[in-house]
N, C-alpha and C positions, 0 to 999 in steps of 0.2 A: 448416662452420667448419674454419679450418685446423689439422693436430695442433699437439701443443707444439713439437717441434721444426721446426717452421714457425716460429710463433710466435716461437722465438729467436734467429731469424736475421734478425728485422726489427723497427723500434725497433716498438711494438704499446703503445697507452694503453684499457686497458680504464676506462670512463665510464659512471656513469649519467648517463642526460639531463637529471636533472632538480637533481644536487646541483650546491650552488653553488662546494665545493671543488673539482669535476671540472671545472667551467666556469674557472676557475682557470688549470687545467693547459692547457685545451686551449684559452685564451687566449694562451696563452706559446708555444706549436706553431704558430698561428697568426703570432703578432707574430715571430717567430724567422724563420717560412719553412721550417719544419724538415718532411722529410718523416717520416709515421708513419700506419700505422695506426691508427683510430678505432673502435672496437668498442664499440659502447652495449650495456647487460644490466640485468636486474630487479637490482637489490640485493636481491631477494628469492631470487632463483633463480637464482646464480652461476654460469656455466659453466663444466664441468668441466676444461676448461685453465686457467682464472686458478682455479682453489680448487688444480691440482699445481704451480702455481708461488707464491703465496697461499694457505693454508688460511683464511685470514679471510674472503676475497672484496672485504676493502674495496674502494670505489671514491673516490678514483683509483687505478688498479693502473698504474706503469708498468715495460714489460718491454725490455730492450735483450740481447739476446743471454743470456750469463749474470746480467744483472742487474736485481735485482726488486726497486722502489722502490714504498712505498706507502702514503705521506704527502704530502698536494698541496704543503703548504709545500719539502721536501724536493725532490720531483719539480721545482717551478719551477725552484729556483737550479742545481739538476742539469744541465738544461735550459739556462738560461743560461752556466754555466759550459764544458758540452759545445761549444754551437754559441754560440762570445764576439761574432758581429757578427748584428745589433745588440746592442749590450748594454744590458741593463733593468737594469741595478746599476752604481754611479758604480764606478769600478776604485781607491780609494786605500780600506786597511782602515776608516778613522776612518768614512766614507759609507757603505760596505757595513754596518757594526754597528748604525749608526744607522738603516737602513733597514728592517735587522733588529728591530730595538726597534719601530719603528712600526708594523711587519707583528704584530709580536706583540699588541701592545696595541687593535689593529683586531681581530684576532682575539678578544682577550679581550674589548674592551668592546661593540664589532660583532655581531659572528656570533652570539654566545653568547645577545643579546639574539635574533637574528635567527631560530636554533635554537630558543629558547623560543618564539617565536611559531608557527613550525611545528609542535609536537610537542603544543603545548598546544589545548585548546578555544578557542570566538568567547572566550567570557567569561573566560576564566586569560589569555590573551594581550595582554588589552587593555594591563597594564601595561605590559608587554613593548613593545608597538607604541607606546604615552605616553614610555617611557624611549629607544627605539631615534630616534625623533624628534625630541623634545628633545636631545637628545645631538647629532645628526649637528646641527639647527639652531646648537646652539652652535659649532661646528665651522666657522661659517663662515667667518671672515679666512681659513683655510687654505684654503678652494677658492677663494677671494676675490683671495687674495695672485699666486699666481703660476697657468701653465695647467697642472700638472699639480701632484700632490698633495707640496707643498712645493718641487716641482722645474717646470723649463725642458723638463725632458724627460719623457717619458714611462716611467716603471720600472716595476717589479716590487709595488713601494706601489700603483701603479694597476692594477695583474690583479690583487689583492686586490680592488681596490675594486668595481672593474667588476660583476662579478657579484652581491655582495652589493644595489647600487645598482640592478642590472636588477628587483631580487626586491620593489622597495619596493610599486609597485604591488598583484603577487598576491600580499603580505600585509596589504592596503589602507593603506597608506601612499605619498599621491599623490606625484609629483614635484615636484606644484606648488605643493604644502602646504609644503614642505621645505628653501623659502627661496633667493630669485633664485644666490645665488651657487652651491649645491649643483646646482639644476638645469642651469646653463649648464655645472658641471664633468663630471657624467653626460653631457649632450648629447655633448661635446666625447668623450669616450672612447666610445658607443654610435653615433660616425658614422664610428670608425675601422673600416674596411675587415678588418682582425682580427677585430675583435670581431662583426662582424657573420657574419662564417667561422666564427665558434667557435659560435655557437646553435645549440644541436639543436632538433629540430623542437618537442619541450617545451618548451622554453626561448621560441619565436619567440612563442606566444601569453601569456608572461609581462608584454610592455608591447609598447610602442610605440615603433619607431627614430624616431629624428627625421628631419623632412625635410629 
């Protein structure tokens, strides 16, 4: 593995394979075209270059010469704002704040569910898996309404989504259970050429790309 000061001389996204925030980040590296290093590691057993740049070892760690980002949310707009074409965020402040709000409230009402279900037993998670489904079922006029999540285009609300939507399966929660419109919006972002770039090999046995 290369020293640190290797390491800060080229942008470098330390990942686990298997979290869905890290899938996130290195959905947006992908969708950007950006080049970087990829370094998958146990979140169990951090490597000792990302704990001298990181004492925490979170993952996503990302590293750009002198600068150590390591928060996925963070990392993305980082990301975006560094390398603006294509851009995953509308450019007028009123569109960015609101996309902001959405990502957050995905975050809270999403993941959180989605977190509970990993961390918990078959039987504590079941609610979790009741609420995280009902929830997104409701949800539908918005995958419904337009192709991407509230938008024409594709943003930064959809590398949020993406990953969290890959996970429904390996937490038994079918696609197909999950209602025509939610499936077709999945399909449509799991056939994008990114997103299929961004899978680690943990990741590839999580579901199934569409044909």
């Amino acid at each position: 593995m290369a020293n640190t000061h290797t390491r800060r001389s080229v942008m470098t996204l330390f990942s686990s394979p298997t979290c869905a925030l890290s899938h996130g980040a290195r959905l947006v590296l992908h969708e950007k075209g950006i080049t970087a290093d990829i370094e998958y590691y146990d979140i169990n057993e951090p490597p000792e270059d990302l704990l001298e740049l990181n004492p925490t070892g979170v993952s996503p760690t990302l590293i750009e010469r002198g600068l150590v980002l390591y928060d996925s949310r963070i990392i993305m707009e980082y990301l975006d704002e560094r390398f603006p074409h294509p851009p995953l965020h509308q450019m007028d402040p009123v569109s960015r704040a609101n996309a902001r709000m959405i990502i957050k409230r995905i975050d809270q009402d999403w993941y959180s569910l989605m977190d509970e279900i990993l961390v918990s037993g078959e039987k504590k998670s079941a609610r979790a898996k009741k609420l995280l489904k009902e929830s997104l079922l409701s949800a539908g006029q918005i995958f419904e309404a337009r192709p991407f999540f509230m938008s024409d285009e594709f943003s930064l609300i959809d590398c949020t989504m993406a990953p969290l939507l890959w996970r429904l399966p390996s937490m038994g929660i079918e696609l197909s259970t999950t209602g025509e419109a939610l499936r077709n919006y999945a399909n449509r972002l799991f056939r994008r050429p990114a997103f299929i770039a961004s899978l680690s090999s943990a990741e590839k046995e999580m579901g199934e790309l569409p044909r």
